[in-house]
N, C-alpha and C positions, 0 to 999 in steps of 0.2 A: 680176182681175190675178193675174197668178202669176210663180212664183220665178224662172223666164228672164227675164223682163219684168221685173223687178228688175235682175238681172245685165245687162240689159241699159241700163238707166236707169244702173247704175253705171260701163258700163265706157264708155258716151258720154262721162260727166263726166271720166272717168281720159284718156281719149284724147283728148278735144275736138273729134270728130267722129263722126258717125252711119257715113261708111265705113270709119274706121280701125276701130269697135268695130264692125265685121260682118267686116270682112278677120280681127282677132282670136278672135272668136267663131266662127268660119267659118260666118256666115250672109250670106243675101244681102244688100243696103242695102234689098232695099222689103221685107224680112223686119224687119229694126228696124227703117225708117222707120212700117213697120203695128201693130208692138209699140207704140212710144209713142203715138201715136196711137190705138189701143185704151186704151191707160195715160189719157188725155188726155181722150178721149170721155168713159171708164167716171167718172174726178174729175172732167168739168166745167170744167175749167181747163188752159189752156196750161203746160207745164213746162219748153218749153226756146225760147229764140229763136234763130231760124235765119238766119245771113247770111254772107256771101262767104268772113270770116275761119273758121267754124265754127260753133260752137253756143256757149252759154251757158246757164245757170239763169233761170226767171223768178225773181220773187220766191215767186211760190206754188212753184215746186222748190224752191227752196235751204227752206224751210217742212219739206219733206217729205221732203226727201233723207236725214237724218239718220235718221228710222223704217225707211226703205226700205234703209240701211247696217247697220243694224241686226239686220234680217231676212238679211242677204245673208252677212254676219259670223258670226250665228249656225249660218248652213247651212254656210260655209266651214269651221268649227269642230266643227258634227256630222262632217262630211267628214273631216276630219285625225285629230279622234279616233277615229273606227271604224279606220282607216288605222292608229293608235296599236295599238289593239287586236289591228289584226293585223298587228302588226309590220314594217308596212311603211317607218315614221318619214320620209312624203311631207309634203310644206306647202311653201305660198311665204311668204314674211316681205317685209313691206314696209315700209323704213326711213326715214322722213323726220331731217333734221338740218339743223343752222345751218353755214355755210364751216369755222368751226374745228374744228369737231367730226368734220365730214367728213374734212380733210386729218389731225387728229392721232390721229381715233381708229379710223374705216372700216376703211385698208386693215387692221391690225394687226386687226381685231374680224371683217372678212370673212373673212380666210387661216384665222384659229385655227378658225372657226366651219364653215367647208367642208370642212377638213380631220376635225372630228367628225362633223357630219351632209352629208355630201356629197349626200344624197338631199330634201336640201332646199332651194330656189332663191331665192335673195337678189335685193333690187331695192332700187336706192337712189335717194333723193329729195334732192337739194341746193337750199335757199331760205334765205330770212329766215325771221326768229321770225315774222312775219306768214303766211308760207305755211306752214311748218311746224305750227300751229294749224289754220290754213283745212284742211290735208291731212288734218288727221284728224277734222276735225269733217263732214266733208266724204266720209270714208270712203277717201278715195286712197291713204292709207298705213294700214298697221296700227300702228306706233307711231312717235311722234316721240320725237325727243333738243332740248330747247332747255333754258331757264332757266324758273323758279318763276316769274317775271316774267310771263311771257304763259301762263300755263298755264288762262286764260279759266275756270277752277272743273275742268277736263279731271282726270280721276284721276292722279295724277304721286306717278312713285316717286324720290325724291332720291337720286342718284348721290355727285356729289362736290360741295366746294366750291372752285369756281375764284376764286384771288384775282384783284382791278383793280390793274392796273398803270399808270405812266407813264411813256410812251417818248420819247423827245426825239432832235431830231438829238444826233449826237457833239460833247461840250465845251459841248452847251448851256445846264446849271446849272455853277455853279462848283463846281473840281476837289476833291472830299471830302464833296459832298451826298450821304447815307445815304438817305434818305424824302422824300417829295414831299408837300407839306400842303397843303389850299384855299388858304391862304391863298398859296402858290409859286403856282396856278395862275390867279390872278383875271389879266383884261386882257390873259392870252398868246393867241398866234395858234393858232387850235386845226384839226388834221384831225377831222371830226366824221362819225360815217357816219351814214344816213337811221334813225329811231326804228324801224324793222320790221327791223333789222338791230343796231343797239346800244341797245336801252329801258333795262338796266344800267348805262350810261353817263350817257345821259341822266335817267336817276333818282338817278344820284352827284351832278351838275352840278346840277340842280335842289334835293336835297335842303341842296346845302352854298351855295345862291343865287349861284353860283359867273358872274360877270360873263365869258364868254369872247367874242374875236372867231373864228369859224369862218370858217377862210380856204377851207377846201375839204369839198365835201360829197362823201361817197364812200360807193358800194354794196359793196363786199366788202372782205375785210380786206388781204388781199393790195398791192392801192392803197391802203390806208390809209398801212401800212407805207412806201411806194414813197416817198410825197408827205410824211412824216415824214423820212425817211432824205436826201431834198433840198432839206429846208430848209423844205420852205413851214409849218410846224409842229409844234405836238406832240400827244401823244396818251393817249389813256384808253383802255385797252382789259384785253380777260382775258387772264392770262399764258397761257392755249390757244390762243390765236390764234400766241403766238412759238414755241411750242414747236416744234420741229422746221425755224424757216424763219431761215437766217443774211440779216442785214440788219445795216448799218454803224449803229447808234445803241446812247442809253444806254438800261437799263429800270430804273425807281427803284419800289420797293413803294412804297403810298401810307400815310399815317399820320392821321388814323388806318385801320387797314385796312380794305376794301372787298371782297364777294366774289360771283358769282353762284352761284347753284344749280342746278348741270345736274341734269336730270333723262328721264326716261321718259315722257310722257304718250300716252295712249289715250283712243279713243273711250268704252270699259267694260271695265273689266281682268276683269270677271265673264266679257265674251266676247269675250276673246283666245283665238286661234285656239292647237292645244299648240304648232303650229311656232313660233307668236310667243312663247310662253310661253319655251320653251326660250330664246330668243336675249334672253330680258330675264334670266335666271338667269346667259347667259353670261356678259352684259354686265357684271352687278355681280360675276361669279368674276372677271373679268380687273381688274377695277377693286380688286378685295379683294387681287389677288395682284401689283398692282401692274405687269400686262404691259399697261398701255396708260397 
């Protein structure tokens, strides 16, 4: 096996087909289709299964994929440093994050970050805490931003901490409620979103054995808000998710207080690429200086 045959194992997974990663690569499709397949012969075992929709991992890939990210990481990282060296200060940086993160802290962290290294090319990834882990374990991103919550043992540098809040439609607790306690919240009708998108929440509600009816199940925050704001409930969420988005409800801190831990995780912060390296230094300058 050799190092294209890697990059190319990886940029199938990245793209989710054998012709998007040869249009990418600018090689032919029976140029990777023969790659893997030499990949495939030389292991003895199938790596990827092929059908209508694209490709996928078998389970002997997804086994291997991780060593093979590793290798590929590490030559992207010889790459950028020699490049370091010679003053070139080239890299791509590839950002996986959770919805709030994306809307409250992206654009403000891409503009300041292009504006200093303009000679370096950003790519963002927007998912759940679910994908945002799979991404890097996975090698598709070079760092993620979510919470210490899903951080699967992944190296994680702690950013800030985001406090849990509860949102309620307008007038919904009575007029002079300060803080919001388990005990406000047992038997209420609750917006609840899928556990790969709020495990924070759902480790609030669980730790406090907190009895809710979930009226509505919702994948991004945005809806959450929406179906809160008309009644159909209330809600638990990080005060990140409001920042920046006007919506007709009340937000009450909860007592006692609750918070998650954003942070940074990566595959091996030992072989981050310098381009990544740089944009993890930015991240906590703009957080230390308060511009995000």
């Amino acid at each position: 096996m050799t190092l294209l045959s890697y990059e190319i194992f990886q940029t199938i997974i990245e793209q989710g087909s054998f012709a998007k990663a040869a249009q990418l690569l600018h090689l032919t499709p029976s140029a990777v289709s023969h790659s893997i397949s030499s990949m495939e012969e030389e292991v003895g075992f199938p790596l990827f299964i092929r059908n209508k929709n694209g490709v996928q991992l078998t389970s002997a890939g997804e086994q291997i994929s991780p060593y093979l990210q590793k290798i590929v990481q590490a030559n992207n990282s010889l790459l950028q440093t020699v490049s370091e060296m010679k003053g070139l200060q080239t890299g791509t940086v590839k950002i996986g994050c959770v919805n709030s993160v994306c809307i409250a802290w992206m654009p403000a962290i891409i503009e300041s970050f292009s504006e200093k290294h303009p000679q370096i090319d950003l790519e963002v990834y927007q998912g759940s805490y679910t994908d945002v882990v799979t991404w890097v374990r996975n090698g598709v991103i070079d760092i993620g931003i979510a919470s210490d919550a899903v951080d699967d043992g992944l190296p994680f540098i702690p950013l800030c901490k985001d406090p849990l809040v509860c949102v309620t439609p307008m007038g919904y607790f009575p007029k002079g409620t300060k803080t919001i306690t388990p005990e406000d919240l047992k038997n209420q009708p609750f917006v609840i979103q899928q556990d790969s998108c709020d495990i924070d929440v759902i480790n609030y509600l669980t730790n406090y054995k907190l009895d809710i009816r979930a009226n509505c199940h919702i994948l991004d925050d945005q809806s959450a808000l929406a179906m809160v704001e008309c009644g159909a409930g209330i809600s638990i969420m990080p005060e990140l998710i409001i920042k920046n988005i006007v919506r007709k409800v009340d937000i009450y801190p909860l007592n006692p207080e609750q918070h998650r831990t954003l942070g940074i995780m990566s595959l091996n912060d030992d072989f981050l690429s310098p381009a990544s390296t740089v944009m993890v230094e930015h991240i906590k300058e703009m957080l230390a200086k308060k511009e995000i």
